[in-house]
Each structure stands twice: as structure tokens, then as C-alpha cells.
N, C-alpha and C positions, 0 to 999 in steps of 0.2 A: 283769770289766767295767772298762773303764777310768774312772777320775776325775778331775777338775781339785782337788780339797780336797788335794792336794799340793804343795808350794811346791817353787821349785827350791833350793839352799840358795846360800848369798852367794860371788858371784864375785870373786876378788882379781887387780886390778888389778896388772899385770905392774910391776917397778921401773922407774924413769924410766933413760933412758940418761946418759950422762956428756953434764955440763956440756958447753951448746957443740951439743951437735949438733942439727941444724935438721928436724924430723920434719916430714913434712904432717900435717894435721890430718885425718887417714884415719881414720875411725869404718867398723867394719864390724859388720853385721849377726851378733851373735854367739849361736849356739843356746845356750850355756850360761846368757844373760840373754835370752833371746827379745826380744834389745833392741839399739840398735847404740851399741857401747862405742871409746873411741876405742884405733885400733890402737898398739900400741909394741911395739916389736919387743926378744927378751931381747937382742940383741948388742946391748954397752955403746956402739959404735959407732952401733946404730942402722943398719945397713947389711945384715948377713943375716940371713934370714927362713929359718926350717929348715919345711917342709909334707909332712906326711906324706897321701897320698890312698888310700882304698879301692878297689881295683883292680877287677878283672872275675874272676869264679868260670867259670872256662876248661871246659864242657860244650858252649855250643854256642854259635851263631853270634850276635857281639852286632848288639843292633835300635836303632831311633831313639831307645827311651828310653835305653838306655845314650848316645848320641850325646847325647842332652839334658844328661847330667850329664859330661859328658867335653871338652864341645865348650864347655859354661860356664865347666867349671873351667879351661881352657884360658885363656880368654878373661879370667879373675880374675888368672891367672896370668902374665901377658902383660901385662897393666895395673902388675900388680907392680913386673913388671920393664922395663918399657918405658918406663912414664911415671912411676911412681914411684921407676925406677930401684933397686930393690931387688934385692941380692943373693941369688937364691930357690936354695934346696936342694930341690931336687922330688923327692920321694921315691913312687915308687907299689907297691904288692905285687901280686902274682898270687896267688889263692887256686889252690893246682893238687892240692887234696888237702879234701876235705868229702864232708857224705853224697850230694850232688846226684852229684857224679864219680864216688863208687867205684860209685852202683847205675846210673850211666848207663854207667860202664866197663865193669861187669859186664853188663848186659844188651847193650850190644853186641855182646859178645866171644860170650855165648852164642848169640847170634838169627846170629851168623854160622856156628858151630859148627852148630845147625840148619839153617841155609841149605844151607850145604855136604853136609849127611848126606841130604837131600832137596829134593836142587835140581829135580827133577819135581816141578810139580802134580800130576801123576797117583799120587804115592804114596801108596799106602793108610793112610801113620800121620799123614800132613798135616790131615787133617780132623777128626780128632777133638780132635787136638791144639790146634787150631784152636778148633773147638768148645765146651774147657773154657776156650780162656781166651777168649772170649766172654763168656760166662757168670761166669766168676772177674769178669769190668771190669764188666758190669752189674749184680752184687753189689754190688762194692766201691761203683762210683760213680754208681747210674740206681738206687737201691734202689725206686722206683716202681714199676718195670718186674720181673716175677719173671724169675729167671736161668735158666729153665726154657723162656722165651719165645723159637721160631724165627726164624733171622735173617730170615727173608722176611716177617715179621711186624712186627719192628721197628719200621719206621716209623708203622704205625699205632697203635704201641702208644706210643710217645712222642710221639705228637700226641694220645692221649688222657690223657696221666701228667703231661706237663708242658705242657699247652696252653697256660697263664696264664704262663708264662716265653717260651715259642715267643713270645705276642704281646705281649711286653714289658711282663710283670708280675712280680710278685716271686712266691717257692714258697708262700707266704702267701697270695696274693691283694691284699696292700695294701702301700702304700709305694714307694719307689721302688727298683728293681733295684740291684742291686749286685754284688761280687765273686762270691759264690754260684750267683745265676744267670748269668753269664758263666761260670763254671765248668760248671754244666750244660749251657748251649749249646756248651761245647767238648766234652762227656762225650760229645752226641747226635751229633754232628758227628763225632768219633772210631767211634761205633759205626755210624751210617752207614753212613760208607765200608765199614766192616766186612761189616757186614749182606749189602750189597750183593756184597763179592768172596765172602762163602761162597754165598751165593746160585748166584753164576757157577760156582763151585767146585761144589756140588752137580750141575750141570748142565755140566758141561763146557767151560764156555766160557770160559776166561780162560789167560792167562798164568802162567807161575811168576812173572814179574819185577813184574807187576801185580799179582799176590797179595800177593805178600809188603810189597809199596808199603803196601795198602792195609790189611791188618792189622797192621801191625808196632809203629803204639801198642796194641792190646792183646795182643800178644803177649811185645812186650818186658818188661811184669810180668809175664808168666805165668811166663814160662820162668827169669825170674831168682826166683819165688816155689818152685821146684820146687828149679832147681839153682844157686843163687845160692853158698849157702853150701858146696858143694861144690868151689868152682874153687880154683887155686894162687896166694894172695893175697900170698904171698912174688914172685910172678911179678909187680911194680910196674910193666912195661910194658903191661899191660892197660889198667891208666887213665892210664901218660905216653902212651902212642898218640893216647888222646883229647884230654888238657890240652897237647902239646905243636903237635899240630894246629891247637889252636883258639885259644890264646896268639898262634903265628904268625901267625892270620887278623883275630886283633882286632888285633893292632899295624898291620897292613896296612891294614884298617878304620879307624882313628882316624889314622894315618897321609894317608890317604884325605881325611879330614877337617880336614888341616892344623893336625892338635894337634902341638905340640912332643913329643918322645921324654923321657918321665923322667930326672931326673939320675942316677937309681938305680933300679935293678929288682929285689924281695927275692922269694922265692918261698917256700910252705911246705915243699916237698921240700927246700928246699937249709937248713933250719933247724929238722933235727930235735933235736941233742945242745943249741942256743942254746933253745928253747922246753921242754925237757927240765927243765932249771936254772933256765929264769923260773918254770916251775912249781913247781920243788923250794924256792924262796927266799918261793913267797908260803906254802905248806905252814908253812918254817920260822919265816918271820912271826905264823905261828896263826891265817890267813885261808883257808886252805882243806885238805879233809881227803880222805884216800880211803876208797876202801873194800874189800869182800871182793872182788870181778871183779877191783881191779885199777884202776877211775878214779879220776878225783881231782877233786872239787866244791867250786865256790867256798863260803865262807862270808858267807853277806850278815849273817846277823845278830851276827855276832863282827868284820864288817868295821864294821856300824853301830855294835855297844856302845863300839870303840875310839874313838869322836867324829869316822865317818867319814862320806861322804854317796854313800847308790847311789841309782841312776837320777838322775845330774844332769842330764840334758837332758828327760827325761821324768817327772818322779815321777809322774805322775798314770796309769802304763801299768804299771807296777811289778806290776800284782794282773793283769794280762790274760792269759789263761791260754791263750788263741791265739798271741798273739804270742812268750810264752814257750817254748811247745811248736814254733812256725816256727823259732826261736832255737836250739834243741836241736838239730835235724837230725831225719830221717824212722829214721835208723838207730840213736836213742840207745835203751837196753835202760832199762825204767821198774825204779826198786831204791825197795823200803821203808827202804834205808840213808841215803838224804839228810836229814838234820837240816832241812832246809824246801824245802815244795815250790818256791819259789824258787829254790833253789840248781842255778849252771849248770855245765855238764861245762867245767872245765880240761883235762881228758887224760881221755880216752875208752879203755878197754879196749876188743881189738879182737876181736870176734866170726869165724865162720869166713868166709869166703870177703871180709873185708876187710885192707887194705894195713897194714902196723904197723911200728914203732921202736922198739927195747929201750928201758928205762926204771926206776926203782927200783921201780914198783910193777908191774911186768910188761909186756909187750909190747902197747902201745896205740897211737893216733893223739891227735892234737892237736883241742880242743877247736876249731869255729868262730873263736869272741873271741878266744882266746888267742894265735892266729899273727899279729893287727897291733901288739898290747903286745909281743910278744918282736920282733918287725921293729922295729919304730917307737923301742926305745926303746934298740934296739942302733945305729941310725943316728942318732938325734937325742939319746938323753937321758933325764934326768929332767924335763925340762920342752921343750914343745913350742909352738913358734909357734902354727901352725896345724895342725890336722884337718880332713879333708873327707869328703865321699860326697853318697849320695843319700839322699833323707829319710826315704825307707822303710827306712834303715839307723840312725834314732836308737836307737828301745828294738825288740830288747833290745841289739843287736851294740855300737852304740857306746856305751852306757850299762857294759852288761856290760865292754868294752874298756878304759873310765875307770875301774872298780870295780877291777879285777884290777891294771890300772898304778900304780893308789895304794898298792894293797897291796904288790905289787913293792919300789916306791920308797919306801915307810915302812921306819923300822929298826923292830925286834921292840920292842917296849911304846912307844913314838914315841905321842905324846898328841892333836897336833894334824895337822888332814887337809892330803896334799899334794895341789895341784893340778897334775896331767901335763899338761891342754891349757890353753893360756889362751885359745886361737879356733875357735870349732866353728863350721864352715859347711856348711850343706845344700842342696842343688841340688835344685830343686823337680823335679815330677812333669812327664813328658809325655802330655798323652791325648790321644784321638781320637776323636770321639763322646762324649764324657764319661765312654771307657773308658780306665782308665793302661795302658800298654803292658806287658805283663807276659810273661816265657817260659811260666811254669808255665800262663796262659791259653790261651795260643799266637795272640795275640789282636795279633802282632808284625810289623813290616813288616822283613827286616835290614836292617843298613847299606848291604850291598853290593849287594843284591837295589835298593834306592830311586836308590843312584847308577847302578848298569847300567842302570835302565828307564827313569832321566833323569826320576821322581817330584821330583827333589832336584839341587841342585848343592850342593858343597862351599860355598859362599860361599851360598846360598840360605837352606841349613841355617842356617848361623852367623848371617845378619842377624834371622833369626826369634826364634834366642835372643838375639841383641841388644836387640833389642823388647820382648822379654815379663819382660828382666830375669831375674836368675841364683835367687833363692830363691823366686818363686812360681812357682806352677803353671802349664804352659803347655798351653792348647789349642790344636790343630790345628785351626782353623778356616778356611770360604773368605776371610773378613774377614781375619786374620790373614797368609794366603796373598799376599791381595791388597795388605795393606800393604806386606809383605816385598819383594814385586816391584815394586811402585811404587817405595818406597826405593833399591832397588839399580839402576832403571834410571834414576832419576832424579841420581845417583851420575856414573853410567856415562856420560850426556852431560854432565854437570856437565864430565867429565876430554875430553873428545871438541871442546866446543868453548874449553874454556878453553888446552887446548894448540894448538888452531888459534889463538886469540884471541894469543898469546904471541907467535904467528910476525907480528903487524902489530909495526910500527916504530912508527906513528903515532901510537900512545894517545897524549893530549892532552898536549902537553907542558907546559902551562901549570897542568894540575892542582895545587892545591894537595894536599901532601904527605900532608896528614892529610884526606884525602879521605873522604866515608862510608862506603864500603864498606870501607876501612881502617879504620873505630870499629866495624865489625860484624864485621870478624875480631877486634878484641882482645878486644871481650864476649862475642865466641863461644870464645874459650880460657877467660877467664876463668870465663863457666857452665859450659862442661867441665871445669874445675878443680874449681868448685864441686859438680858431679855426681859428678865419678870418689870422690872423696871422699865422697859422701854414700854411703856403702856400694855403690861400681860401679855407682853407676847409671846402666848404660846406655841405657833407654829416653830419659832424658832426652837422655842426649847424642847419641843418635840423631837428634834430635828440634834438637837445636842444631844439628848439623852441616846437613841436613834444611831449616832455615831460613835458613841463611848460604846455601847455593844457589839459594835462591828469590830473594834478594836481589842474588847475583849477575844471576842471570837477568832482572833488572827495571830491572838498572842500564842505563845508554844507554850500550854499549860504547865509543864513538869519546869518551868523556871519562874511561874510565878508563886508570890509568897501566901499563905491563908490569908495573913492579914486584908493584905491588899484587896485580894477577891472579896474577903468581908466587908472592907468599906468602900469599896465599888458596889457591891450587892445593898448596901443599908442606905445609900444615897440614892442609889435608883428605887428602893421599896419607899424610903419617904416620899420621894417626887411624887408616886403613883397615889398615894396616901393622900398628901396634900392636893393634888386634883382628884380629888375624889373618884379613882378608880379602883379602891379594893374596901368597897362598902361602909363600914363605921370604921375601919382602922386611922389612928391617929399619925400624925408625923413621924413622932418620935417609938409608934412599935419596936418593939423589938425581933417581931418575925420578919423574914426575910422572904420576899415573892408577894402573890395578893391571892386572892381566893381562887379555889377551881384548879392549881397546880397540882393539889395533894391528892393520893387515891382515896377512897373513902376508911374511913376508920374502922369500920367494922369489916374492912376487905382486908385489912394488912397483916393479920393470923395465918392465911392459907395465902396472900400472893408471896410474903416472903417465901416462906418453906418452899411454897413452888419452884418459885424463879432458881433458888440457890438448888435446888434438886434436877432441875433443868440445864443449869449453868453445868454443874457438875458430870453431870451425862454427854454433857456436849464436847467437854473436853476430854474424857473417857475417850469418846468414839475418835475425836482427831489424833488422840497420844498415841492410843495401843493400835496395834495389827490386828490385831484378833480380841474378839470380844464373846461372851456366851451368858447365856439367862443370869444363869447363877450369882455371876457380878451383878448384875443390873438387881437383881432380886435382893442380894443384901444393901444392896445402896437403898434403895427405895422401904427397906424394911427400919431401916437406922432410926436412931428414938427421933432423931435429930429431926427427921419428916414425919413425924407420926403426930397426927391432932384428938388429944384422948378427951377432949371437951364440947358440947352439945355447940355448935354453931349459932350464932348470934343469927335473929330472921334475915335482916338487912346483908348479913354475912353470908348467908347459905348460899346462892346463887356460886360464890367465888369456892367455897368449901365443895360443893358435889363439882366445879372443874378440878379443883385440887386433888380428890379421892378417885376421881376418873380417871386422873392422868397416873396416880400412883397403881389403880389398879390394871390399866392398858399396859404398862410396864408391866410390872409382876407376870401377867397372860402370857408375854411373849413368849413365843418358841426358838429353840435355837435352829438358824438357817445361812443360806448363805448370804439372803436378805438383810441380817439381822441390822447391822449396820444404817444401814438405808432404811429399817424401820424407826429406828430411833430415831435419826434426823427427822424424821418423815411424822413422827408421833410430836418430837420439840415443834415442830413449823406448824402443825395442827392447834395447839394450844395456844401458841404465841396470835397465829395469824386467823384463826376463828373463834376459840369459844372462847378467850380473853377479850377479843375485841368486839365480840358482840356483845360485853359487857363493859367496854369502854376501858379498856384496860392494855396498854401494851406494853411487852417486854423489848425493849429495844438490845437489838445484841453486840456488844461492844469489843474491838482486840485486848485480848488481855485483861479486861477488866469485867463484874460484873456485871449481866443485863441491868439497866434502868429499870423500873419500874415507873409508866407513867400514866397518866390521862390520856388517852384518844384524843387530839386536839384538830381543828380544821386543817393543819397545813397537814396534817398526816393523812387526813383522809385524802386532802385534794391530791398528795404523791400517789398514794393508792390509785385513784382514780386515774391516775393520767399516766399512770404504769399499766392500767387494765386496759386504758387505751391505747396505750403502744402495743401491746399484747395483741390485742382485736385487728388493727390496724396490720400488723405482722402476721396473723393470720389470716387475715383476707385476702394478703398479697399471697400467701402461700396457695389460698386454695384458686388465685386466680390464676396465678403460676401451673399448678395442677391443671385445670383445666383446657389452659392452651397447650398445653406438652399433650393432655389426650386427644384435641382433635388434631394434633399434629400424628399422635401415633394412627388415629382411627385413618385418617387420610392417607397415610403410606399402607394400610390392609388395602385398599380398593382397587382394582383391578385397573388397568388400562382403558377398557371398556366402558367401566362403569364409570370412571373419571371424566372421559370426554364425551359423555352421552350428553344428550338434550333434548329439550321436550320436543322440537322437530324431530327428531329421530329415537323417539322411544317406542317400543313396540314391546 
């Protein structure tokens, strides 16, 4: 059970850099003082920053909470070095070797091995087979329910076992739900499906390809609890088939997500003989021992008698014997040879049907912890800028990971403790519903699965972690939701009309220089200084930049200067830059806005011509009294709209609106309509077939229509105009309706009014 009567032990403040050099006064949020300590970097220069980060454990496809801690750290990372200008060493590893890979490698490899031998449903060994391991998953994990219990039965039998979970209670009855019952609701959800396909299967009615769908979470422990340890574990391409898959797919993923590519990528395969010798050196230090198999366990209480300190980021977790045991692996063998049940596997001996690496003490694997100390300290050192992850990786991993690098880096009888990190940062949690997104839940949305079905944009994603800030917790909420989107569209014309705004000459010449909205850009760098500094805090600076636009937008544009709007506009296009929201561009670009403002290139031959052929007609019709074909016919004829060039393909779609609207003009007849036709032909274009090409002309007093993107707030005004529209006429037709049985009732006779079914005849 874990406790707070633990203190953390005294954090030492890194040495100052050489005289002279000019640091920011960057305090960041530091887990090793649950406090924010000011940053200094060990190079005497003050210039590079060495950051080592916890990678992804390469099984299977990462989800939005990985994005939560990837897309932050990105964002911290980026700040670093963009605004603070810091020379950042990004170092990140691949976990491509633990016990999540080898039992998910191995059951792969066997459920296909199975597939193969009985690719018929109809095989008579499918069912039984089937069958035990039913039974085996509702042992293991529904122990409510006996494992004796038919699948056609199932369901009734876990709406009577776990009814007070089903209705969102805990297995207790009291309290509020938690990780447990999310675990059960995925057990019952797993056997379900199950239930259901033996079901089919008993009765002939299903697929091979659908069975196998449908069972294949509880099949996949059956079959590796049978012949797991049986397979050729020298044979290391069973589990690189799976880590080199799915490596590939996260880098594509977070790629995706317009995180920067690490300056180094370490992996545990490629660092068996280096992790071999970090272990062999903490042994010789007298901080950890092996034993009869073959592994070799840290020593905490010989790391502590030497005047050391474990669990520094957590002491108070140190005793939790959950966390301990998650820490260890599903695959570690329990030995009465550990000197304290504390003590964690350094190098693992490797059982039958697991992946191994000669070693002095026999042929084993590498402990969890131990592959980011022997990474981490072979690229950076004995002392580390910064560490990261996510927070669910303090105790035991990063705890355990500080323990073992101390011991590393102390020489043999060394009196006093070293400190390997001087900056732990954790990247808070993402949930949804007030559940954290988890694999082992399966309670996950992927990455790739949220950007395909357009739940997310890349730039979406990011502004939400913008928002909620890098070390707390984020929920996915509609409030949330709706801020994010508010923010980014509100952005999004920020850049739409301030680079229309650019194109006038006229801003006031007479302005004086140091004009307001000039004092509201310099205090809006200034709070951003003063934010980014305050440990990244981004909500705030969101929140600055956020009101510098409002302010623009209230300003009376015919008095403000070009200037001014220009570096109003290049301050707000680097901020977005520097948090990596308009894809590769750099800081210091010199376009202004970020991607997705502009129409497309090969559309801007025929929207020009349009719009200004449009614009022109429009005021035609409001100037004159009278108007007839003839005008309309030379205007539309003018070389000025004529496109004498074969249309780009990408182009065509905008070129046949363009030719259509030039030729619906030309047709027209002279009437008393005419007038109203034109508007009525301008609103057609503008309000259909440009916007079902994502293209609006917006129409401005006195000035030329925009030319822009179809953007979400446009649609959503759309929509909630069509809704007041609908709303307006259904009051109309409901209106209508009571006025007629009021008329229909005043036809009726006197007679017929007061008759009744007593007196009908």
C-alpha cells in the first residue's frame, strides 16, 4: 500500500555555467522536487541540453494516450530549442525486447501455426480447442462466473455475477469504479464476443475468418499456456516480425503527428554485450547479486546502507507491491533467493520458449529498467540534463532506472550519492470519460485509426495539449473539444484577414508609431516570455496569443499601420511554428499564417477572374436603375475574364464553375427579372458550387469578396442559420395549421358543433 510518510531525499542543484553566459530564467516543473526548480544546463557554455526520453514498447499500435505524452514532449522540446534557443540532444530508445513482446510474439506466431493446421471451421479439433480455452480466460479472469459455464449462457450469467460493475459500480458495491472494473468490463466484452462465435460454431453458422476474429483474445493465452515454452526461441525473428512492424508504424504515427524524428534512436536488441557490462560493473560495485537460474537483482538495501537514496521520485510507492510486480514483467520466475522482496531483476534468466544473450551468469534477457541506464548513459553520461516519459512510468521504472545509474556511476566503497538526472519531467495522463487510455484495457482509440476517421487533426490534437498544459492531467471533454476548436479557428482567420489586411496601402499614414496595438504586441511577448519560462506554460500563452487577436479584431482597421499588422502577424505565425503547429515550418519563416489558409494553387487561374467578375456584377446591379443583357454580355466577354489555356486537372473542377458562371451570364434574357437574376446567379456560385468545392467568396462593403477556405466555423454558421431557417418554418407551418382548424371550425354549422354521439342520428 502506498504512503506519503516518505520524503523525497535533497535535490542538488546542477553547477552554475561559466561566467558570462546569459541563461533565461527557465524554472521547470522538476519530479525529483515535485517543485519547479530553475533550469541550468551542465554545458559550461550553457548552450546544450543532452534529454534522454522513454520510448514506446513496440507490441502494438500506439493510441492517443501515447500521442498525449509524445506530442507534449515534442512541444517542450521545440520550445527548447526554438525559443530558448537551446542546443537539444534528443535521445529516445525503443523498448523491442520485454515480457509484453516475447508472450505477444509467441502467441502470435503460435495462433497462426493454428490457423494454418485448421483453416476449416468445420474441423472437428477447433472446438474443443476452443472450448478449453474459454474456460481457461474465465478462470483466469471472470472468476464469478464457473469455467464449467456454456457459452450460450454467458451473457446471462455475467449480468448476474457482475451486475453492480455492468451498472457502473465497483465489485464491492461501494465507491467509485476504477481500473478493476474496467478490467472486468473488458474480460466480459472479450468473452462476449467469444461466447457468441462458439455459439455460431456449435450450430454451424459462422465463418473461419469470423471465428477466429472473434476468439482470438482468448485463445491467444491458451495456446501460448500449452505450447509457449515449447517454440525455437533462438529463432529472434518471431518477436523482430512483431517490434519491427510496429516501430515502423509508430514512427509513421507520431510522424503523423508532426513530432520531430529523434536525434538518436537506441534499441534494446542492438545493446545486448553494452547492458551485459552495465550490469557486470553494478554486481562489481556490491549493488546487485545473482543467483542459482542465472539472474542477477538489484540491491536496494546495500544501495541504501552505502548513503544512497531509491525511489527518488516516489518514496512513498516503494512498499506497493502492485506496482512492483507490473515493474517485474508477467514473465519473471518468483525465487526465495532475493535478499528483499523489493529487489528488481537487472538480467533475467531465460526460461524455455524466451529470446536470450550469453552472459557471465548464463544465457538471459535484460531486465525492463536496465535497457534505459545502459542507453541513456552510454549517449549522454554520468549526468543527464533532462529525463522524461509518462507518469505512469515514475515508480517503479524510473525510480528503479535512477537506483541502478547511481550504482553504475559510483566507484566501489564511493561514500556519497550520485545524482544521474538533474530534470525529471512527466507528461501527465490522457483520459476519456474519467478512464486513462490504456492497451492492456483495450479501452484505446489509435493514432491512425482517429486521424483516418477525421475524430482529430494533427494541429487539433496539439492545440488541446496546448491547453491543458504538459504535466497535468488531460481530459477529453466536449468543453475541452470545444475550446480547442474555437482557438484554432479563431487563429485561422486571425491569419486569413490580417494577410488580406497587408494587401491595403492605406493604413493610416499618420499613425503614430507606437500605436496600441503595437504596446499589445510587446506585452504579449513579454507574457510569453514570462509563461514559457514559468515551466512551458502553455495554457497561458495560449491564452496571450488568444487575446492579442481579439484585440486586433476590435482595432478600427483604416488606422492601423501595415507595419504593425505585419509584425503582429510574424509573431503570432512564429509562436504557431515554434509549437509545432504548421508542420515543418521554422520560427523564423517568413510566410505569414500556417498551412490549409491558402486556396489551392492550381484553383487560383479561374477563382480570381471569377470573384472580380462577380464582385463587378454585383455592383453594376446595386449602382444602375436599369440594367439589360447587352451590358452584362460585354462585361463577361472582356479579355480581362476570358481563360484561353487548357486547365490544369487539379484545376478543372474550379475552371467548368468558372465557364458555367461566365456562360449562365452571356444566356440571360432581358426581363423584368433580370436584376434578381443576377443576384440570384452571384448567390448560386458563391453559396453552391464553390462550396461544394470548399471554396468561399465572402462578400465584403466596399471592398473585394475574399477568396477563402471553407473552414469549420463557416460551416457550423451555415448550419445553425439552416437551423434557425427550419425552426422558423416549422413555427410557420404550425402557425398555418392552427389558423386552419380555427377557419375549418367557424364553417360548421351550429348543429353540427353541438352534436354528440348521444344524439347523433
Amino acid at each position: 500500500m502506498a504512503t506519503t510518510a516518505r520524503q523525497q531525499p535533497t535535490w542538488q542543484p546542477p553547477p552554475q555555467p561559466d561566467s558570462g553566459t546569459n541563461l533565461p530564467p527557465l524554472k521547470i516543473w522538476n519530479s525529483l522536487t515535485r517543485s519547479k526548480t530553475q533550469f541550468v544546463p551542465l554545458d559550461r557554455k550553457g548552450k546544450r541540453v543532452g534529454w534522454y526520453a522513454c520510448g514506446p514498447t513496440v507490441y502494438d499500435d500506439a493510441h492517443l494516450g501515447h500521442a498525449r505524452n509524445y506530442v507534449s514532449t515534442d512541444i517542450i522540446r521545440r520550445i527548447l530549442r526554438d525559443y530558448f534557443e537551446y542546443d537539444v540532444n534528443f535521445i529516445m530508445n525503443i523498448t523491442d525486447v520485454d515480457d509484453k513482446i516475447i508472450v505477444r510474439g509467441r502467441q502470435q506466431h503460435l495462433l497462426a501455426q493454428f490457423v494454418s493446421k485448421h483453416a476449416n471451421a468445420s474441423d472437428p479439433e477447433i472446438l474443443p480447442t476452443a472450448l478449453a480455452a474459454y474456460s481457461a480466460y474465465l478462470s483466469k479472469n471472470l472468476d464469478r462466473i464457473p469455467p464449467d459455464n456454456p457459452p450460450e449462457q454467458f451473457e446471462k450469467a455475467a449480468q448476474d455475477a457482475y451486475v453492480t460493475v455492468l451498472e457502473c459500480g465497483t465489485l464491492g458495491g461501494v465507491g467509485t469504479p476504477g481500473e478493476k472494473e474496467a478490467k472486468v468490463k473488458m474480460h466480459i466484452k472479450t468473452m462476449m464476443a467469444a461466447s457468441r462465435a462458439l455459439t455460431e460454431l456449435k450450430e454451424s453458422s459462422t465463418s473461419s475468418t469470423a471465428f477466429y476474429t472473434a476468439i482470438q483474445d482468448i485463445l491467444l493465452p491458451y495456446l501460448d499456456s500449452l505450447n509457449g515454452a515449447s517454440i525455437d526461441a533462438d529463432d529472434h525473428s518471431i518477436f523482430t516480425k512483431l517490434t519491427t512492424r510496429f516501430e515502423r508504424r509508430f514512427m509513421e504515427d507520431v510522424r503523423a503527428l508532426n513530432c520531430l524524428d529523434p536525434d538518436q534512436v537506441t534499441r534494446v536488441t542492438e545493446y545486448g554485450p553494452q547492458i551485459v557490462a552495465f550490469v557486470n560493473k553494478v554486481v562489481d560495485n556490491g549493488f546487485a547479486y545473482a543467483t542459482s537460474d542465472g539472474s542477477v537483482y538489484f540491491d536496494i538495501n546495500a544501495f541504501e546502507a552505502a548513503g544512497n537514496s531509491y525511489a527518488r521520485l516516489e518514496p512513498w510507492n516503494r512498499n506497493d507491491k502492485e506496482l512492483q510486480a507490473d515493474g517485474e514483467g508477467a514473465l519473471t520466475k518468483k525465487t526465495s533467493e532475493k535478499k528483499s522482496d523489493s529487489d528488481f531483476a537487472l538480467w533475467k534468466s531465460s526460461k524455455p520458449g524466451e529470446p536470450s544473450w550469453p552472459s557471465p551468469w548464463g544465457k538471459g534477457r535484460p531486465g525492463w529498467h536496465i535497457e534505459c541506464s545502459a542507453m541513456a548513459s552510454d549517449k549522454l553520461g554520468e549526468r543527464i540534463d533532462i529525463h522524461s516519459g509518462g507518469i505512469d512510468l515514475a515508480f517503479p521504472h524510473h525510480d528503479n532506472e535512477l537506483a541502478q545509474s547511481e550504482a553504475y556511476w559510483l566507484e566501489k566503497g564511493h561514500s556519497h550519492q550520485h545524482q544521474w538526472v538533474n530534470y525529471f519531467m512527466h507528461m501527465g495522463h490522457l483520459s476519456i470519460q474519467g478512464s486513462k487510455m490504456s492497451k492492456s484495457l483495450k479501452n484505446f482509440t489509435t493514432i491512425r485509426e482517429a486521424l483516418e476517421r477525421g475524430d482529430w487533426t494533427p494541429r487539433g490534437l496539439r492545440v488541446v495539449f496546448l491547453l491543458g498544459g504538459w504535466k497535468e492531467g488531460v481530459e477529453i471533454t466536449d468543453d475541452l473539444v470545444k475550446a480547442g476548436n474555437a482557438w484554432e479557428d479563431k487563429v485561422n482567420n486571425f491569419f486569413i484577414n490580417v494577410r488580406d489586411q497587408m494587401t491595403i496601402e492605406s493604413a493610416n499614414p499618420k499613425a503614430d508609431s507606437e500605436d496600441a496595438l503595437a504596446g499589445d504586441l510587446k506585452a504579449a511577448k513579454n507574457s510569453t516570455f514570462e509563461a514559457l519560462c514559468d515551466s512551458f506554460n502553455t495554457p497561458t500563452t495560449m491564452a496571450v496569443i488568444s487575446d492579442l487577436i481579439t484585440k486586433y479584431n476590435s482595432a478600427e482597421k483604416a488606422t492601423l499601420k501595415t507595419q504593425t499588422c505585419a509584425d503582429l502577424a510574424t509573431w503570432v505565425s512564429s509562436m504557431v511554428n515554434i509549437f509545432g503547429l504548421n508542420g515543418t515550418a521554422a520560427p523564423n519563416e517568413n510566410e505569414i499564417g500556417w498551412s490549409g489558409i491558402d486556396v489551392p494553387e492550381a484553383a487560383k487561374p479561374y477563382l480570381q477572374p471569377l470573384s472580380l467578375l462577380r464582385d463587378e456584377l454585383r455592383s453594376i446591379v446595386k449602382t444602375s436603375k436599369q440594367i439589360d443583357v447587352n451590358q452584362l454580355q460585354h462585361i463577361a466577354k472582356q479579355p480581362a475574364f476570358s481563360i484561353d489555356h487548357k486547365p490544369h486537372p487539379e484545376g478543372k473542377p474550379f475552371y467548368i464553375v468558372y465557364e458555367s458562371f461566365r456562360h449562365e451570364l452571356i444566356e440571360l434574357k432581358n426581363s423584368s427579372n433580370l436584376t434578381k437574376e443576377v443576384l440570384q446567379l452571384c448567390d448560386s456560385v458563391r453559396d453552391i458550387e464553390l462550396w461544394n468545392l470548399g471554396i468561399y467568396l465572402e462578400d465584403r462593403e466596399g471592398r473585394p469578396a475574399l477568396v477563402r477556405r471553407v473552414t469549420r466555423d463557416l460551416v457550423a454558421a451555415r448550419e445553425e442559420k439552416a437551423e434557425r431557417e427550419r425552426q422558423k418554418q416549422k413555427a410557420k407551418e404550425d402557425r398555418d395549421r392552427e389558423a386552419a382548424k380555427k377557419t375549418d371550425k367557424g364553417r360548421l354549422s351550429q348543429l353540427e358543433m353541438f352534436r354528440t354521439n348521444e344524439y347523433t342520428a
